[in-house]
N, CA, C and O atoms as a GROMACS GRO file, in nm:
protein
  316
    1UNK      N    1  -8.077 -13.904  12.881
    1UNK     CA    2  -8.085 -13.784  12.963
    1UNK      C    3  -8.048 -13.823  13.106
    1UNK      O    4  -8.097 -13.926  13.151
    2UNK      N    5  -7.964 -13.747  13.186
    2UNK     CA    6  -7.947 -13.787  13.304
    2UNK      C    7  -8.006 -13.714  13.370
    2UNK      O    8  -8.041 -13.601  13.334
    3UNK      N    9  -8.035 -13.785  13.526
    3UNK     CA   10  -8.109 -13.786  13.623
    3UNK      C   11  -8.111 -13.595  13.624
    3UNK      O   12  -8.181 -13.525  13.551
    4UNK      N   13  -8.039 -13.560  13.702
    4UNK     CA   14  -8.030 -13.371  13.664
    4UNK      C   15  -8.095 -13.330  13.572
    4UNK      O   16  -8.186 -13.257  13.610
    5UNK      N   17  -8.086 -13.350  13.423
    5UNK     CA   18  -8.134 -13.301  13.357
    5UNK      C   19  -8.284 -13.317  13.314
    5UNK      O   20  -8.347 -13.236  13.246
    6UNK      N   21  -8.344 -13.476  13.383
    6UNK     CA   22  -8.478 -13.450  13.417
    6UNK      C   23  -8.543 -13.426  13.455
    6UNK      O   24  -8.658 -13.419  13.410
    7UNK      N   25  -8.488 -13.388  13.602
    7UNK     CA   26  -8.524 -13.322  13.741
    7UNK      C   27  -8.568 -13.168  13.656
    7UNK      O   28  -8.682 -13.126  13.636
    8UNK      N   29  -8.435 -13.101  13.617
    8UNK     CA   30  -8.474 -12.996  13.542
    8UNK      C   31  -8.576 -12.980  13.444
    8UNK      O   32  -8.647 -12.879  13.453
    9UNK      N   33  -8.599 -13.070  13.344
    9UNK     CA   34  -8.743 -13.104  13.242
    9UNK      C   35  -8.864 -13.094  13.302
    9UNK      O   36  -8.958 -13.029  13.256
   10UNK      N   37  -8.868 -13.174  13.430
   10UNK     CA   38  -8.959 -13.229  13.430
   10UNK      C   39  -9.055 -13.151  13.578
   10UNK      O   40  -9.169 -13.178  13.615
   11UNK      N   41  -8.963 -13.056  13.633
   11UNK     CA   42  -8.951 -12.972  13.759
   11UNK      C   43  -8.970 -13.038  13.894
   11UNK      O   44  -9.008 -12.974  13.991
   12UNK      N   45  -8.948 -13.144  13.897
   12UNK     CA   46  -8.933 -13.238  14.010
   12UNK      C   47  -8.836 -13.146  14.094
   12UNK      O   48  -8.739 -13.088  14.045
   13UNK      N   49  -8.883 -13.138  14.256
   13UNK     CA   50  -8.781 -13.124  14.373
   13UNK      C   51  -8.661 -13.211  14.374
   13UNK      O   52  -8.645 -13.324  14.328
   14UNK      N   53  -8.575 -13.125  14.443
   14UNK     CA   54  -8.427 -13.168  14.467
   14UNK      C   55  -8.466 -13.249  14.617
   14UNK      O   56  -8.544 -13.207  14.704
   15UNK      N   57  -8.384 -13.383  14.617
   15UNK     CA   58  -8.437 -13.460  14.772
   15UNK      C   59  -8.284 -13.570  14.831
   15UNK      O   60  -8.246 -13.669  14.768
   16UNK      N   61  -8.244 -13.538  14.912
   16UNK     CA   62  -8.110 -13.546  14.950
   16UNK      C   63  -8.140 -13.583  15.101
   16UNK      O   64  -8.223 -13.536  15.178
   17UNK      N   65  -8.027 -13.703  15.119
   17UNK     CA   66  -8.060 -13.770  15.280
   17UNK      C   67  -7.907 -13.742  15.326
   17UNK      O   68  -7.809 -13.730  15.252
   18UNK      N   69  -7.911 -13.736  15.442
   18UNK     CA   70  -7.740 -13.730  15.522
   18UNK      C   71  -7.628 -13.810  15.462
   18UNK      O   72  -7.639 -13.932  15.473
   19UNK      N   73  -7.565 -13.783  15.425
   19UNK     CA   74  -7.447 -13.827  15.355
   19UNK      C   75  -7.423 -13.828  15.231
   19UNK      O   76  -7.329 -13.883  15.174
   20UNK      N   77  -7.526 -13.755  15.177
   20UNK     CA   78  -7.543 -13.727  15.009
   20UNK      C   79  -7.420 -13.635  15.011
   20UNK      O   80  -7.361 -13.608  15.116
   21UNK      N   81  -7.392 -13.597  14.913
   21UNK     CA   82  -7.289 -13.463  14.839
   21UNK      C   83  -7.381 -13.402  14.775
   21UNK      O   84  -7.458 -13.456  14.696
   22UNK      N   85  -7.379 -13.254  14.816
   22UNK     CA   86  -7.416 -13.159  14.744
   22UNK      C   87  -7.304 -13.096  14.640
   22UNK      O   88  -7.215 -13.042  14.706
   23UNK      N   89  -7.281 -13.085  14.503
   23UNK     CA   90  -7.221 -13.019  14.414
   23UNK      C   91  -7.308 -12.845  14.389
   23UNK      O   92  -7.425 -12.805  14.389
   24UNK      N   93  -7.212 -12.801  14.376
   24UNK     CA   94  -7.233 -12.665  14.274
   24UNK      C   95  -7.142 -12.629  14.233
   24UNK      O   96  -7.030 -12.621  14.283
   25UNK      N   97  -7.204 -12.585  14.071
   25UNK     CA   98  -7.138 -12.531  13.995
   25UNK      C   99  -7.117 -12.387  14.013
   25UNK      O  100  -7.199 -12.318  14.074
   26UNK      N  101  -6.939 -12.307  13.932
   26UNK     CA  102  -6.931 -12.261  13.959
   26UNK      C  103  -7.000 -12.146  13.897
   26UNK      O  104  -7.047 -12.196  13.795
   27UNK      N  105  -7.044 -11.983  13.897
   27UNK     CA  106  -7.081 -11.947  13.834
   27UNK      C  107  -7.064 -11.895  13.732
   27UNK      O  108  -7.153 -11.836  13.670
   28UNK      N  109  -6.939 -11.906  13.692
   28UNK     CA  110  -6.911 -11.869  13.562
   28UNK      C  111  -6.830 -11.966  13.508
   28UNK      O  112  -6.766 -12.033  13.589
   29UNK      N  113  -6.811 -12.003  13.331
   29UNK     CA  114  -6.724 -12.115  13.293
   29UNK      C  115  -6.593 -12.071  13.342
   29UNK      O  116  -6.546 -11.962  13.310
   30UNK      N  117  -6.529 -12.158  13.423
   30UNK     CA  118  -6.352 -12.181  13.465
   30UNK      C  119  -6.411 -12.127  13.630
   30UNK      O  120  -6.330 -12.119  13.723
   31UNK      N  121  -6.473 -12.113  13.639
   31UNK     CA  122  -6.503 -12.108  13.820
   31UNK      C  123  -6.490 -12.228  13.843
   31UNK      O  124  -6.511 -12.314  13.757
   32UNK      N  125  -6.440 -12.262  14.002
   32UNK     CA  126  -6.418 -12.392  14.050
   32UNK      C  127  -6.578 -12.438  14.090
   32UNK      O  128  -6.658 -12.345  14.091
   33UNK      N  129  -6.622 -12.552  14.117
   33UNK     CA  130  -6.703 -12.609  14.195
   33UNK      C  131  -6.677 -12.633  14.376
   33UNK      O  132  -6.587 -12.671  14.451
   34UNK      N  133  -6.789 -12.594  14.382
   34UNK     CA  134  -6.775 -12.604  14.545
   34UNK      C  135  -6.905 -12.756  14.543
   34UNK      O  136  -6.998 -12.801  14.475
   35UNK      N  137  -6.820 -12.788  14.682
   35UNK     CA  138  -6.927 -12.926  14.718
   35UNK      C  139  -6.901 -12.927  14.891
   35UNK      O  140  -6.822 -12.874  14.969
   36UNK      N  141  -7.002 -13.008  14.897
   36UNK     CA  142  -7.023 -13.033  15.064
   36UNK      C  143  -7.095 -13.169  15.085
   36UNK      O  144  -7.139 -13.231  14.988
   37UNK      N  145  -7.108 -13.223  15.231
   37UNK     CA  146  -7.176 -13.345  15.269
   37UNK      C  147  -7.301 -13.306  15.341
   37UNK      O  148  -7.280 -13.256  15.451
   38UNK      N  149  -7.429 -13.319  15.304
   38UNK     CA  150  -7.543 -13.324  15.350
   38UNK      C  151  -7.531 -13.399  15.535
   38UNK      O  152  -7.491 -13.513  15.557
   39UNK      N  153  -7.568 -13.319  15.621
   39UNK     CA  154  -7.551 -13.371  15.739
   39UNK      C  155  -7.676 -13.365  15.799
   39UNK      O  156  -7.693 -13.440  15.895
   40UNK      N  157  -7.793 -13.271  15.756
   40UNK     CA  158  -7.899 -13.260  15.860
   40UNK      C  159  -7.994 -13.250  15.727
   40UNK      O  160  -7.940 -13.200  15.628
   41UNK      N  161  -8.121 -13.289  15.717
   41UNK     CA  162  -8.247 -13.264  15.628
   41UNK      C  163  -8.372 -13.249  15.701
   41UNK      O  164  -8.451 -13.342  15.712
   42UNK      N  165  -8.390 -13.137  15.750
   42UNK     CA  166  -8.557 -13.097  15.790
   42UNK      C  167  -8.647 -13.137  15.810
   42UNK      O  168  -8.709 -13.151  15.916
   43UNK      N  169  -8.687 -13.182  15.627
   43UNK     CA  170  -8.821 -13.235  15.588
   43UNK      C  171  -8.784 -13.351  15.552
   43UNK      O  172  -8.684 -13.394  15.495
   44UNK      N  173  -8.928 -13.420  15.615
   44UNK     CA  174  -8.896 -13.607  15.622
   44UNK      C  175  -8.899 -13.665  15.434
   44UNK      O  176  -8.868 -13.769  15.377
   45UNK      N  177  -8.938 -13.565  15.401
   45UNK     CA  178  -8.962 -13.582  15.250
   45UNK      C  179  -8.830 -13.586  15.187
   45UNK      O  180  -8.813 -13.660  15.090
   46UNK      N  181  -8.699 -13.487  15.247
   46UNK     CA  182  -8.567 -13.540  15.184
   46UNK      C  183  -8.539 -13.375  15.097
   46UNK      O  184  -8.436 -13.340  15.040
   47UNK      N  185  -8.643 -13.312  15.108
   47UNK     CA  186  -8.640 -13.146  15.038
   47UNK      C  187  -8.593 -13.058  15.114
   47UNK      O  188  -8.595 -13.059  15.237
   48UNK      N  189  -8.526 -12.932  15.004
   48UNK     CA  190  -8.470 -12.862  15.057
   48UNK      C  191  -8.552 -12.784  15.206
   48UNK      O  192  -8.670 -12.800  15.235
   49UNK      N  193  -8.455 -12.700  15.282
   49UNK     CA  194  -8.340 -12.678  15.268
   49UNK      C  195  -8.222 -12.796  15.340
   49UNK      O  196  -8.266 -12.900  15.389
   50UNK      N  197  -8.093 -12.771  15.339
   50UNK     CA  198  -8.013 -12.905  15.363
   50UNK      C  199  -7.923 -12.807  15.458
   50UNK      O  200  -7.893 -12.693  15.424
   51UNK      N  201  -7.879 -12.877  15.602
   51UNK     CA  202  -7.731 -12.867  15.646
   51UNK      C  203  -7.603 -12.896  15.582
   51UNK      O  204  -7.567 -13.013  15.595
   52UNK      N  205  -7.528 -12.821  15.519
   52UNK     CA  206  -7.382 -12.874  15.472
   52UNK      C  207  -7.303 -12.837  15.546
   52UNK      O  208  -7.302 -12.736  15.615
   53UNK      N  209  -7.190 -12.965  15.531
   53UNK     CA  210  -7.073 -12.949  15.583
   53UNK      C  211  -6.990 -12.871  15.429
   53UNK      O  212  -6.983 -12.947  15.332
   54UNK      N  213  -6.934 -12.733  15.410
   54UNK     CA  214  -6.861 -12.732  15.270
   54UNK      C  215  -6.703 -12.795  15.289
   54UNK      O  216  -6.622 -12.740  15.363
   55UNK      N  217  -6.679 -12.888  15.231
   55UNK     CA  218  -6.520 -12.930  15.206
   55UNK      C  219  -6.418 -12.874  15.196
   55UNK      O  220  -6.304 -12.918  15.199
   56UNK      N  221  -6.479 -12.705  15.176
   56UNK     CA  222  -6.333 -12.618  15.141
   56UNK      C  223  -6.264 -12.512  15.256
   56UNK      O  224  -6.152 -12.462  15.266
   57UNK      N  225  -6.450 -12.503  15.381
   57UNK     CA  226  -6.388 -12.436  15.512
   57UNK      C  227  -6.427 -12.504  15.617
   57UNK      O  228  -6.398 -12.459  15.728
   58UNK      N  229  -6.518 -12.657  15.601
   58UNK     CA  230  -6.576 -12.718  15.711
   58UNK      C  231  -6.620 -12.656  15.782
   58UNK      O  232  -6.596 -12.676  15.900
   59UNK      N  233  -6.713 -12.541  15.739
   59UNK     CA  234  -6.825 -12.478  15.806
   59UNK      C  235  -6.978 -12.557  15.756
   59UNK      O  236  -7.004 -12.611  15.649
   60UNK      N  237  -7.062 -12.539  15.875
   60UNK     CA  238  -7.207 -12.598  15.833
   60UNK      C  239  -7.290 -12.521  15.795
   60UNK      O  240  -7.304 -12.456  15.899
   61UNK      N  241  -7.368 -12.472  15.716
   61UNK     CA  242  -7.463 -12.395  15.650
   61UNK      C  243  -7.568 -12.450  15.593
   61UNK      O  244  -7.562 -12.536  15.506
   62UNK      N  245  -7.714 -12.381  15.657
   62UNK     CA  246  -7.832 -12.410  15.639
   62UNK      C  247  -7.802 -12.339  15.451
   62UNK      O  248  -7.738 -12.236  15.429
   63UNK      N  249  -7.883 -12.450  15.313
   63UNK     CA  250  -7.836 -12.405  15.240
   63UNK      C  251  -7.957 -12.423  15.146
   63UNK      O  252  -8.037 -12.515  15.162
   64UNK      N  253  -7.965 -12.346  15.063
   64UNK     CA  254  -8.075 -12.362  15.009
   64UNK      C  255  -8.052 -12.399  14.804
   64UNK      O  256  -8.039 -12.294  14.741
   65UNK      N  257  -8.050 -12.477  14.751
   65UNK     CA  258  -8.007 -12.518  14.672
   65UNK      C  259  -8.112 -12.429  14.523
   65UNK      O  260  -8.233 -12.417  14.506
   66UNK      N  261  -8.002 -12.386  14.448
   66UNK     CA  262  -8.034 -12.298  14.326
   66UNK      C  263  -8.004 -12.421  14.197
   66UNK      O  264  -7.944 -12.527  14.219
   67UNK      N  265  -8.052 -12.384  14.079
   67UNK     CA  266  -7.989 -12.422  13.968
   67UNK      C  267  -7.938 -12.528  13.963
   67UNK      O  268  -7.963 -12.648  13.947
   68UNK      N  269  -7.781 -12.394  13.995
   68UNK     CA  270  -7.684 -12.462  13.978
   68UNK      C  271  -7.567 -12.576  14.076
   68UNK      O  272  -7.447 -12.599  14.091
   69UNK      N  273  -7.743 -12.632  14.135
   69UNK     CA  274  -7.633 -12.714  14.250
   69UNK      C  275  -7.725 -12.873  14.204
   69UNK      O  276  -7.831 -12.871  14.142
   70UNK      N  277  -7.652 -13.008  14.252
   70UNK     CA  278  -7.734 -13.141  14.194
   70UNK      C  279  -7.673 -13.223  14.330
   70UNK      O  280  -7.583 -13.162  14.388
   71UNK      N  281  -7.699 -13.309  14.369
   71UNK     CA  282  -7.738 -13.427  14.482
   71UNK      C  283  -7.613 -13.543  14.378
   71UNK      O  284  -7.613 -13.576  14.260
   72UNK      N  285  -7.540 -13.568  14.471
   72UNK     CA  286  -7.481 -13.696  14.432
   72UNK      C  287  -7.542 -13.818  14.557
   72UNK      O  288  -7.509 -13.819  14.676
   73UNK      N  289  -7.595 -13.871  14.520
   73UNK     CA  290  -7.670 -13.976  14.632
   73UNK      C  291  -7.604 -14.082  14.632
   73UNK      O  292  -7.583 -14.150  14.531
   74UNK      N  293  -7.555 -14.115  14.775
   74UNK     CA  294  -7.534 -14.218  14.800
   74UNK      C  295  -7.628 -14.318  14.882
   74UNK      O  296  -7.734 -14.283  14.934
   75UNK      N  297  -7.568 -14.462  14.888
   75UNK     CA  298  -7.651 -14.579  14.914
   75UNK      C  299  -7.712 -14.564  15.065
   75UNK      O  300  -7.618 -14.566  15.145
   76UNK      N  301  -7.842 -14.548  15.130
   76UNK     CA  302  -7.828 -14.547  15.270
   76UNK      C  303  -7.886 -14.676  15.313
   76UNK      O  304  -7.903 -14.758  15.223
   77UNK      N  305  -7.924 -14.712  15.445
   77UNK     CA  306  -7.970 -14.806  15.486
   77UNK      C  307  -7.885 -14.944  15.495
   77UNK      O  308  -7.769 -14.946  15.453
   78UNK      N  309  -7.931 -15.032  15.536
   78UNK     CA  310  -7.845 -15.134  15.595
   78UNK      C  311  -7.743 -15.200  15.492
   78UNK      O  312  -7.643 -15.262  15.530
   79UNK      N  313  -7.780 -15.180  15.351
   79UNK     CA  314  -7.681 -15.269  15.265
   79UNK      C  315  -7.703 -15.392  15.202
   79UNK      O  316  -7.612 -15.447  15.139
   0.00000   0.00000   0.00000
């Protein structure tokens, strides 16, 4: 089972740090996916809601994540 789909099982919060990718799906099958880069997070906890940058108008939007959206996380901290 992947990570998403346990989050979903198991009802764990969505938790995303600056430079994550936000994905969403589109809403219907053959809709495109929209995605963006996490730039600002609120709560020190890493929970919604998130600043995105979206990739498709490089506008920033306070965003509040449904469903059908999942965290691609990348590595932070020194390396």
């Amino acid at each position: 089972m992947n990570e998403r789909a346990q989050e979903r099982e198991h009802g764990a919060a969505m938790h995303a740090a600056p430079g994550d990718r936000i994905v969403v799906d589109g809403p219907v099958l053959g809709a495109p996916r929209r995605d963006g880069e996490v730039v600002a997070v609120p709560h020190a906890d890493g929970t919604p809601p998130y600043e995105v940058r979206w990739s498709d108008t490089g506008k920033v939007t306070l965003f509040f994540p449904g469903p059908d959206a999942h965290v691609h996380h990348f590595l932070h901290g020194s390396g």
